[in-house]
N, C-alpha and C positions, 0 to 999 in steps of 0.2 A: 504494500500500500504506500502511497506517495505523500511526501511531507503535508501536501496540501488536503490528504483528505480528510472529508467530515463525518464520515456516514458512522462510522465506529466511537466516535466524540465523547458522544455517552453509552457508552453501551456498559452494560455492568461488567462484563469478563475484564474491558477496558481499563474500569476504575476499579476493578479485583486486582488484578496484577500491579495498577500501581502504585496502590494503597502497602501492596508485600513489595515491591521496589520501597517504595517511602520507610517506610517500617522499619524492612529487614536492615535495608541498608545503613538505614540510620542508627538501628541497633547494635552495628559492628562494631561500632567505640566502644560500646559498654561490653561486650566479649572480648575482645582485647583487652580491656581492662580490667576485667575481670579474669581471664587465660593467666596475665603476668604476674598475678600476685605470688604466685608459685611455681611458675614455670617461666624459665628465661627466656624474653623477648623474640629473638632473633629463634631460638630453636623453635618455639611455640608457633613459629611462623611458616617455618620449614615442615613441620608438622602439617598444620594445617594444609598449606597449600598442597604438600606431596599424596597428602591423601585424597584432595578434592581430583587434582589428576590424575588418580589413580582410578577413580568411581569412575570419572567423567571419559575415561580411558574403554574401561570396561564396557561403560552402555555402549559409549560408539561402537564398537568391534559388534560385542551382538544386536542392535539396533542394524548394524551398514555391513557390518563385516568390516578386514583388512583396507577395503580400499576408502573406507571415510578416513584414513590416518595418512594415505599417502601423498607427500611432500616432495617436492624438492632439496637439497640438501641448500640451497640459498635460502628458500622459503622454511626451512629449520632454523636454521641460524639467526632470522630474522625474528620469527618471535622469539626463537630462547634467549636475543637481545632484549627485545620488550620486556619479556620476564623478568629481567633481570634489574632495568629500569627502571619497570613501574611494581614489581612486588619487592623482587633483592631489596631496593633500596627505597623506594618510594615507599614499599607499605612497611617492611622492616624498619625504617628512623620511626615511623608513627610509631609502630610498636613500643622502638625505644624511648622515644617524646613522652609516650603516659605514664613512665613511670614518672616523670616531674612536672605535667601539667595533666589539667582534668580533661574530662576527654570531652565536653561543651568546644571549651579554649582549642584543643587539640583539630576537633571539628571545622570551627571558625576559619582555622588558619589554612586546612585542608581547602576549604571551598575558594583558595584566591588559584585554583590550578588553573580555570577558563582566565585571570587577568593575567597569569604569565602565558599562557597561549598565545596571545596580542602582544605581550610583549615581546616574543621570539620573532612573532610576523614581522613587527615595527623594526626590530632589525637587520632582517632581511629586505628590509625596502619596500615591506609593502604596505601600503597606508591603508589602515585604519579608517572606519567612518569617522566623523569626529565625534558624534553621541557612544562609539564603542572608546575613543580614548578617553573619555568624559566617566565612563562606567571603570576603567581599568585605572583614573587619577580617585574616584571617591573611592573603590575597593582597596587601593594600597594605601589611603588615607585611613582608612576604618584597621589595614593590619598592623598600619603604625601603634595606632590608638592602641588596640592588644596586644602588640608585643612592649609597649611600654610602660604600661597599664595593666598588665596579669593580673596584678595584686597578690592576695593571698591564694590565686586558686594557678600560678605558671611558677613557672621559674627563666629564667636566662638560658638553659640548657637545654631546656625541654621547646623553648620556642624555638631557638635556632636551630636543634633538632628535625621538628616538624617540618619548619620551611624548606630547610635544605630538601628532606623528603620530598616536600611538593614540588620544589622546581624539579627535582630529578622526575617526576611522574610524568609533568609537564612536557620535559623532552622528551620522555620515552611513547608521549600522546605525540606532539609534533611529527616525529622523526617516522610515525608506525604508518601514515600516510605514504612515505615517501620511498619504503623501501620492501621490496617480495612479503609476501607473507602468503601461510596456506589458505588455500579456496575455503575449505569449511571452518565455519568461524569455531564452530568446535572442536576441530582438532587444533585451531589455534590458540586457545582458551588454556585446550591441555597442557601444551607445549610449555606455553606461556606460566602458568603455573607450577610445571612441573622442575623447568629453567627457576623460577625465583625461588621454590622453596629450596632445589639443591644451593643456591648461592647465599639462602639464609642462614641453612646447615652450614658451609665451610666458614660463611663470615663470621657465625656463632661462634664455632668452635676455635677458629683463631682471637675471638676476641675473650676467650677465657670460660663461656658459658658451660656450664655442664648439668645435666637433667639430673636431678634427684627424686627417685622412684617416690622413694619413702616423705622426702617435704613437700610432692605436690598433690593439692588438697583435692577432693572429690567437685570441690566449687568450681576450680579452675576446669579440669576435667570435663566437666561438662559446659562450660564456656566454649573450648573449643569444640568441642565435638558441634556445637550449635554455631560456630564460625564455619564446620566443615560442610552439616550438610543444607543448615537454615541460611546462613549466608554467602556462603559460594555458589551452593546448589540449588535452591529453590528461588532465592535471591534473582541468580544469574538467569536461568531459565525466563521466569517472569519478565524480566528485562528482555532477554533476547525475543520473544513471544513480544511483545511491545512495538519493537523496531519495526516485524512487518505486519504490525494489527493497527497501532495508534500514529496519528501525526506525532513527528518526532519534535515539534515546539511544543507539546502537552510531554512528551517524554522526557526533555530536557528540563524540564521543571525538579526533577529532583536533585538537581544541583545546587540548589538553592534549599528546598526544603529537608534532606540529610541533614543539614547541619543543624536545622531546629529542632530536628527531632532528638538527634544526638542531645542536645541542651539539655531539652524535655527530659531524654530518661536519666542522664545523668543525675537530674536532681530529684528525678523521683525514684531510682534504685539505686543510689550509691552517695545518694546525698549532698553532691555537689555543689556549692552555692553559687550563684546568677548574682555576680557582683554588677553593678550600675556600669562597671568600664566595660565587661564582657559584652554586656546585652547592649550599652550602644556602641561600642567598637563591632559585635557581630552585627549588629542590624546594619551597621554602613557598609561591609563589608559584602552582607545578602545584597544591597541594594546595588552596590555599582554592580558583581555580577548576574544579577537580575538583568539591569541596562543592558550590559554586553550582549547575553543571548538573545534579548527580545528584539535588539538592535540588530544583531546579526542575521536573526529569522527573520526579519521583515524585509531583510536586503537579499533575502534569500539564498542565502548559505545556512546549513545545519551542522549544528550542534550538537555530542553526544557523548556522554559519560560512557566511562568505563574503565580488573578493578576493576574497590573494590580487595567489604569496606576491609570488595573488602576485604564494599566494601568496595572487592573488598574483590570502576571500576575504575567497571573505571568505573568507571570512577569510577567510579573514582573515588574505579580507584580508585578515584579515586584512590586516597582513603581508606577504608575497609573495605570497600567494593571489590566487585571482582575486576576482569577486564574483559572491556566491551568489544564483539566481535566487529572484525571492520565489516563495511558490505555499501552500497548503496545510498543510505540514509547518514554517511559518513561524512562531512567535508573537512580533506584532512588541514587545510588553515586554522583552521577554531576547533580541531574536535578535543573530546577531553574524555579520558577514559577512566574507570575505576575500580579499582580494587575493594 
């Protein structure tokens, strides 16, 4: 179905799916942060992910058989780059980011991934409408505000953390336009994840982490298991069902509202408090990328998360999102994927 249509607008499967897009996705902060209280970051990651491609491995084979996996050894390489950009590191720093900021704050900062997108274009020379660099001057005005302004709910560490994360997601959304990848967006999915989680494993482990059977709790445990099959997998599905059921300017909206929801539950399961700088540094922050895509959808280019949170993709990846298959409904100038 084409950006432009309407016939599906309301239809309930429509707003089923992107009600568990909104949700899930939004949800993936609080499983990650809730995964690391006992299990280290980066492994917790590695975990995750390896297993999501391992499920998401398996259907395909019996769903397609052999030949839904088959690649090129360019079109290999190319997402298990992706993988590597947008979950290695993009959703691994998040990981690392929560253990010193909340995961609202963590969110917030996630969602500036579409105002570095314009920002990569802008330096390639390619201009910008001027209401999309108007959205990408009040969004990095609103991430000032948070990262100088955390208060009691950031730290210094944990923000420069996350950002870093997000620009890395950012280029690994730019660049995934630009260069081979597999025809089925699912066996790209797999790739892609099965690439990040091996490079969360090595990065883990060179960076000291080690899994302890015995200190991680039953709580964490089931956090991921709910990043493996409620957020990568039921998550991601929903989304990809999306791309060719709903206009993808109603699908792009969860760019924006992830991050509220993430607020949401933070403070109502883990109790997080909504300090006056979060909520209006997030709110300015929502608002210039709101601008950006409505600006961009209306000039008729699209927009589209993925990651991912996760996730988890993109978004975005995002994020916790997973990552969003390319295909059609892609424009690789502005798109944005999530984890």
């Amino acid at each position: 179905m084409g950006p432009n249509a309407t016939d599906s607008r309301s239809s309930p499967l429509v707003w089923s799916a992107l009600a568990i897009v909104y949700v899930v996705w939004g949800s993936t902060y609080i499983g990650i942060a809730v995964a690391i209280e006992s299990i280290p970051p980066m492994l917790s990651g590695a975990m995750r992910f390896i297993t999501a491609a391992t499920l998401l491995g398996a259907f395909l084979l019996i769903r397609s058989g052999p030949s839904a996996l088959r690649m090129t050894r360019r079109e290999l390489v190319g997402a298990a780059a992706m993988g590597v950009l947008l979950l290695s590191t993009g959703n691994g720093l998040l990981a690392v980011a929560q253990q010193y900021i909340s995961t609202g704050l963590a969110a917030l900062l996630v969602a500036s991934v579409p105002l570095w997108l314009v920002v990569f274009r802008f330096a390639l020379r390619d201009r910008p409408k001027p209401l999309t660099v108007a959205g990408v001057l009040v969004g990095l005005a609103g991430m000032a505000g948070l990262s100088l302004t955390g208060g009691e709910s950031g730290s210094t560490i944990g923000i420069v953390v996350v950002l870093i994360g997000s620009v890395s997601w950012a280029i690994g959304s730019f660049l995934s336009g630009r260069i081979a990848m597999p025809r089925n967006p699912l066996a790209t999915s797999m790739v892609e994840m099965f690439a990040g989680g091996i490079g969360l494993a090595i990065a883990g482990t060179v960076a000291g982490e080690r899994l302890d059977l015995s200190a991680a709790s039953d709580r964490s445990w089931i956090a991921l298991a709910y990043l493996v099959l409620v957020g990568s997998l039921v998550g991601f599905t929903a989304y990809s069902w999306l791309l060719g059921n709903a206009p993808i300017s109603l699908v792009s909206t969860y760019a924006y509202v992830n991050p509220a929801v993430a607020v949401l539950l933070g403070a109502l399961i883990l109790a997080e408090p909504i300090t006056p700088q979060i909520a209006v540094g997030g709110l300015v922050v929502l608002v210039g990328v709101a601008l950006v895509i409505s600006t961009e959808r209306k000039g008729g280019q699209r927009v589209a998360e993925g990651v991912d949170g996760g996730g988890d993709v993109g978004l975005g990846m995002g994020g916790g999102q997973e990552p969003q298959p390319p295909g059609d409904h892609v424009d690789p100038p502005v798109q944005e994927r999530r984890v």
